[in-house]
C-alpha positions in Angstrom: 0.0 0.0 0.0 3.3 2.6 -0.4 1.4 4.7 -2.6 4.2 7.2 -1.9 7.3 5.0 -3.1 4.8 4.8 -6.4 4.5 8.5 -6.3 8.4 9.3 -6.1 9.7 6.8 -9.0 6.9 8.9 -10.8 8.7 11.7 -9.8 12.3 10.7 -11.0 11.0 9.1 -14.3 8.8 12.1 -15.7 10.4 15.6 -13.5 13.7 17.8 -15.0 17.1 16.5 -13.7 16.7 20.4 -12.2 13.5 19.4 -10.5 13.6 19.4 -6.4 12.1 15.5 -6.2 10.6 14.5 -2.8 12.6 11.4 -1.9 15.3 13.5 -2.0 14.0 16.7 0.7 16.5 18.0 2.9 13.9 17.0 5.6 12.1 18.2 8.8 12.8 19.5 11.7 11.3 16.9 13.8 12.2 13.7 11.7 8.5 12.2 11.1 7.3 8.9 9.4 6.9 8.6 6.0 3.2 8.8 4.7 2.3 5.7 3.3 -0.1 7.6 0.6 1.0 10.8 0.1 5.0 12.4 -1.0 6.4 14.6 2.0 5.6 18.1 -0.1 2.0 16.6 -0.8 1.9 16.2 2.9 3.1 19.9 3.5 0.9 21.0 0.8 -2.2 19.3 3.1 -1.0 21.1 6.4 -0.9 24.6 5.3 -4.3 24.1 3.8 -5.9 22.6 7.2 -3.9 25.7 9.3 -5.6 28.2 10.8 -3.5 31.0 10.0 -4.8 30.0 6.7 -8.4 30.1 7.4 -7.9 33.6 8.6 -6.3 35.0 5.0 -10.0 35.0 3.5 -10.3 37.9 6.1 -7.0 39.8 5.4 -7.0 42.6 3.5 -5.0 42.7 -0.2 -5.1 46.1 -1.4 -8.5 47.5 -0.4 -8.9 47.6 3.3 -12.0 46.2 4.6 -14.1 45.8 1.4 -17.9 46.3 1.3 -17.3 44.8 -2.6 -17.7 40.7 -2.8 -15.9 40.4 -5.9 -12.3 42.4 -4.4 -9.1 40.3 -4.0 -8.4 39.5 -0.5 -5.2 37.7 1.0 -7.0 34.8 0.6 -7.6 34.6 -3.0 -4.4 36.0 -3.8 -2.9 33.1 -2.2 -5.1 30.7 -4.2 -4.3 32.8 -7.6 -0.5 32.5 -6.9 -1.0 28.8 -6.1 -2.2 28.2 -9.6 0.4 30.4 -11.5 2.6 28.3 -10.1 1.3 24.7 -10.9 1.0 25.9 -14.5 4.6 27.2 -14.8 5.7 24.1 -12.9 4.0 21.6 -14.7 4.9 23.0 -17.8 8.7 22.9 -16.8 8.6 19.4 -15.3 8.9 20.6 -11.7 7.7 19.6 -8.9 4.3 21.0 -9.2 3.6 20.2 -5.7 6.5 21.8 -3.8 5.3 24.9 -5.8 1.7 24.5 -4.5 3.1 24.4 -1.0 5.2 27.3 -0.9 2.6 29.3 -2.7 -0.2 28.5 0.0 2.2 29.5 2.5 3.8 32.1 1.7 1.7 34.7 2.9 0.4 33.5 6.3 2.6 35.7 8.1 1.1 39.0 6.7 -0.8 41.3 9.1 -4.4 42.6 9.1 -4.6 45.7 6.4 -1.9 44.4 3.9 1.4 46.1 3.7 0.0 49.2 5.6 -0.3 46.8 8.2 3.3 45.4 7.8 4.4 49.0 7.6 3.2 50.3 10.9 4.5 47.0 12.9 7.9 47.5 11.1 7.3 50.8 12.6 7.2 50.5 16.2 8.4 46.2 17.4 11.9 46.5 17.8 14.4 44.8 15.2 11.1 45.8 12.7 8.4 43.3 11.2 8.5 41.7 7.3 5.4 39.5 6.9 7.8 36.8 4.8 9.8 36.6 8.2 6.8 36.4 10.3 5.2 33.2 7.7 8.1 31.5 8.2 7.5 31.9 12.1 3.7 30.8 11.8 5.0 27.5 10.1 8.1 26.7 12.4 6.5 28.0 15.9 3.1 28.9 16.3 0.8 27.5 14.3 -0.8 24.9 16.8 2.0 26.0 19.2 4.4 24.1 17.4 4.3 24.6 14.2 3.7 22.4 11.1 7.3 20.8 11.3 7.3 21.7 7.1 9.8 20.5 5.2 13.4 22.6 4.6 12.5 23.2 0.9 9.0 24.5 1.5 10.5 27.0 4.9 12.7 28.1 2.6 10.4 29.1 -0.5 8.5 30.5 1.9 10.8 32.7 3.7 12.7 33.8 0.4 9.9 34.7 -1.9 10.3 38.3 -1.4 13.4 39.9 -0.5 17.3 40.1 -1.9 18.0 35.9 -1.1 16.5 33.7 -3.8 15.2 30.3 -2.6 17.1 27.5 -3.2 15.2 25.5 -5.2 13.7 26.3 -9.0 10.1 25.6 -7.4 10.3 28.6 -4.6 12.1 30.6 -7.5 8.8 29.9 -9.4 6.9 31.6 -6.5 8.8 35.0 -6.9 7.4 35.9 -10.2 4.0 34.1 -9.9 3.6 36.1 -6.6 4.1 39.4 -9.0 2.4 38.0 -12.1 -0.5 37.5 -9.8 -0.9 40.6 -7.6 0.0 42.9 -10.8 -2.6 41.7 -12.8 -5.6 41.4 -9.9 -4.5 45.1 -8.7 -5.2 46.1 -11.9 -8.5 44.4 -11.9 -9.5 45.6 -8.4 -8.7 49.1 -9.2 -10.6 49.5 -12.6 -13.7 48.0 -10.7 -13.2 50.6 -8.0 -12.9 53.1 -10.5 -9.5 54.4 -9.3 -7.8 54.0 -12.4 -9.4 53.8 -16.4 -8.4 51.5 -18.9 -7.1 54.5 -20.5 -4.4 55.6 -17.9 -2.7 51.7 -18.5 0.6 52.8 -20.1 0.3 51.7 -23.7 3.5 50.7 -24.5 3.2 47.7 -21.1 -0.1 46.7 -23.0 1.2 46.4 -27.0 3.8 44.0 -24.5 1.3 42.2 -22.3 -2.0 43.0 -23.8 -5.1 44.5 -23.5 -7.1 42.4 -21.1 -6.8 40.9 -17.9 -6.6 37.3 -19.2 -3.8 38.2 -21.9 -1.5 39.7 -19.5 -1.5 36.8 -17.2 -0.9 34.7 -20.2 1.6 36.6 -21.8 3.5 36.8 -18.3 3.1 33.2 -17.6 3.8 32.1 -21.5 7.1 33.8 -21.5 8.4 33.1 -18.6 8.0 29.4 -19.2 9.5 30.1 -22.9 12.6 31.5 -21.4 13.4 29.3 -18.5 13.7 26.5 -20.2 15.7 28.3 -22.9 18.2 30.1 -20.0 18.1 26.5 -17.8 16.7 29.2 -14.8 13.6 30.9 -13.6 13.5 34.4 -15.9 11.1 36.2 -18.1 12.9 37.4 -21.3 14.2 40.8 -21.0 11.2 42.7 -23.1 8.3 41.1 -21.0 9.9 41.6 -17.7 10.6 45.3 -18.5 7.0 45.7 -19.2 6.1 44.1 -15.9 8.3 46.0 -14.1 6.8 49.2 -15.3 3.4 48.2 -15.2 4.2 47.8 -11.3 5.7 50.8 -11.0 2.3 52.3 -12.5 0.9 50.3 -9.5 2.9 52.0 -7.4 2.2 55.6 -8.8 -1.3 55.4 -9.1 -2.8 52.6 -6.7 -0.5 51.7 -3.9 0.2 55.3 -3.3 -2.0 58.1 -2.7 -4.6 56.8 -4.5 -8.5 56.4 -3.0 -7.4 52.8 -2.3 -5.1 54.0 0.7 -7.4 56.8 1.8 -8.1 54.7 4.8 -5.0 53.4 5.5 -3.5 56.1 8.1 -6.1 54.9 9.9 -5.5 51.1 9.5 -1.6 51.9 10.8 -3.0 53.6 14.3 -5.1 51.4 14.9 -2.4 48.3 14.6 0.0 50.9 16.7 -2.7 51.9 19.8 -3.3 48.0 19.6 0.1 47.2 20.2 0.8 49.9 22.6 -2.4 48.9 24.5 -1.0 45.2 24.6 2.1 46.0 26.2 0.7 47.6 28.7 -2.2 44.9 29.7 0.1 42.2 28.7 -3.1 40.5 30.7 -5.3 41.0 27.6 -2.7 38.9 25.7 -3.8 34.6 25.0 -1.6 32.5 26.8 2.3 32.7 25.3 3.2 29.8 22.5 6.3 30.1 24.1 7.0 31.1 27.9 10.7 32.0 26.8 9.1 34.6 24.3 9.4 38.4 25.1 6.2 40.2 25.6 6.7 42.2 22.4 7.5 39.1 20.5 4.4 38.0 21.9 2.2 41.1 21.0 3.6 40.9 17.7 2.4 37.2 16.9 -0.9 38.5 18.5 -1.8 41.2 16.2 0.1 39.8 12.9 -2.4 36.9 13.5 -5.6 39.4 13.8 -7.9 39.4 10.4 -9.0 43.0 9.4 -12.4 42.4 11.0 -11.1 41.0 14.1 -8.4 43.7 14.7 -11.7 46.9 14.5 -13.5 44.6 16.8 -10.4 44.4 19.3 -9.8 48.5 19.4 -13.2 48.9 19.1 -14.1 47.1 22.7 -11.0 48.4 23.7 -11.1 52.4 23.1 -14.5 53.1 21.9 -17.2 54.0 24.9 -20.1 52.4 24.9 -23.3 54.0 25.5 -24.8 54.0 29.0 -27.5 51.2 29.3 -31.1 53.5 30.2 
């Protein structure tokens, strides 16, 4: 019944020599036994999905802070949008789609009510700052469960490298990087026109006669070339026209949605209200759950605590907290 064994010689007979192949994973930190059924990055795959923390990301904000819209990205589907990026440009590469899938569906559960505004004002004020790729890694190692999912070393480090100047280590979690940009580029766009923050008209023409006009033929243009180059170059790259228009489509993103735009009218706000929260915290560190870990400081602990918080859960915190309440008659 080694369904797994059957899975791995799979593995070695149909993925790339370059491919990271699950037989082969550097391992856990708490050596486990093999699943009879499923590989080890299956098995990682399966854990993330049961988590909490990622349960919670339906709740998280994206881009537009507490939505009254149905149809606006959250963390959540961002995750799940990045997660299927990647199985296509894995699959097509003869990767291992499912260390891919893994990393993708964990690579965000780390990030903080409000999106990067959010991040930004707990960078601001816990000492030694706050980057939500640090914190995922964190929810996967230490507190999710209080003890952590005990992931393999491949999938901790796509994780923990999927933004920032360190690549990961292996051609999957390098996968991650760009679907993690091919995704949010194209669904900020998407969110934005239906918010009516930007026009189809402001989209700088000469990224679109690149990408294309629509939603769908950007993502495929994106997604099409970087498989097309990769396995010309033997590495994870887009070729250098297509990444130049992604790069300035993003810094469009930048310029007109991320910044100063109606999107982030709210999001001064968003960064107090993380900041009294934490403030309050350390000084009723009583309000706090009990610690994961009694050797953790209390900021440390705050931290976890309000990094955890969805959007919805964080106003209902500081509202009980600093809003009076009307005298009953």
């Amino acid at each position: 019944m080694l369904l797994r064994v059957e899975a791995e010689k799979r593995e070695e007979a149909i993925l790339s020599p370059l491919a990271s192949l699950s037989s082969r994973t550097r391992g856990r930190q708490v050596p486990e036994e093999p699943c009879p059924i499923r590989t080890e990055y299956q098995r990682d795959r399966d854990r993330i999905i049961h988590s909490k923390a990622f349960r919670r990301l339906k709740h998280k904000t994206q881009v537009f802070i507490a939505p009254e819209g149905d149809h606006y990205r959250t963390r959540l589907t961002h995750t799940l949008e990045v997660a299927q990026i990647s199985r296509t440009i894995a699959r097509a590469l003869r990767l291992n789609e499912d260390l891919a899938e893994a990393i993708a569906l964990g690579h965000d559960l780390g990030h903080t009510p409000f999106g990067h505004s959010g991040e930004e004002a707990l960078n601001e004020v816990v000492p030694g700052g706050f980057k939500h790729n640090l914190q995922s890694l964190r929810v996967v190692e230490v507190l999710e469960g209080g003890r952590g999912l005990n992931l393999t070393w491949e999938v901790r480090d796509g994780i923990v490298h999927h933004t920032g100047p360190v690549k990961p280590q292996t051609l999957e979690g390098q996968i991650i990087c760009y679907a993690d940009r091919i995704a949010y580029i194209n669904h900020d766009i998407d969110d934005a026109l239906r918010a009516g923050i930007i026009t189809r008209e402001q989209l700088p023409v000469e990224c679109l006669k690149v990408l294309g006009d629509t939603h769908r033929q950007r993502i495929d243009t994106m997604v099409t070339d970087l498989i097309r180059y990769s396995w010309e170059q033997g590495r994870i790259a887009m070729s250098p026209a297509v990444q130049r228009a992604t790069d300035e489509l993003r810094a469009f993103l930048f310029q007109k949605v991320y910044i100063g735009s109606p999107a982030k009218t709210e999001e001064g706000k968003a960064k107090n209200l993380l900041k009294q929260l934490y403030y309050y915290y350390l000084e009723h560190p009583e309000a706090l759950p009990p610690p994961v870990h009694p050797q953790d400081d209390l900021p440390r602990r705050v931290c976890d605590y309000i990094a955890g918080m969805t959007d919805r859960f964080a106003i209902l915190q500081y509202t009980r907290i600093f809003v009076p309440t009307g005298f009953p008659s």
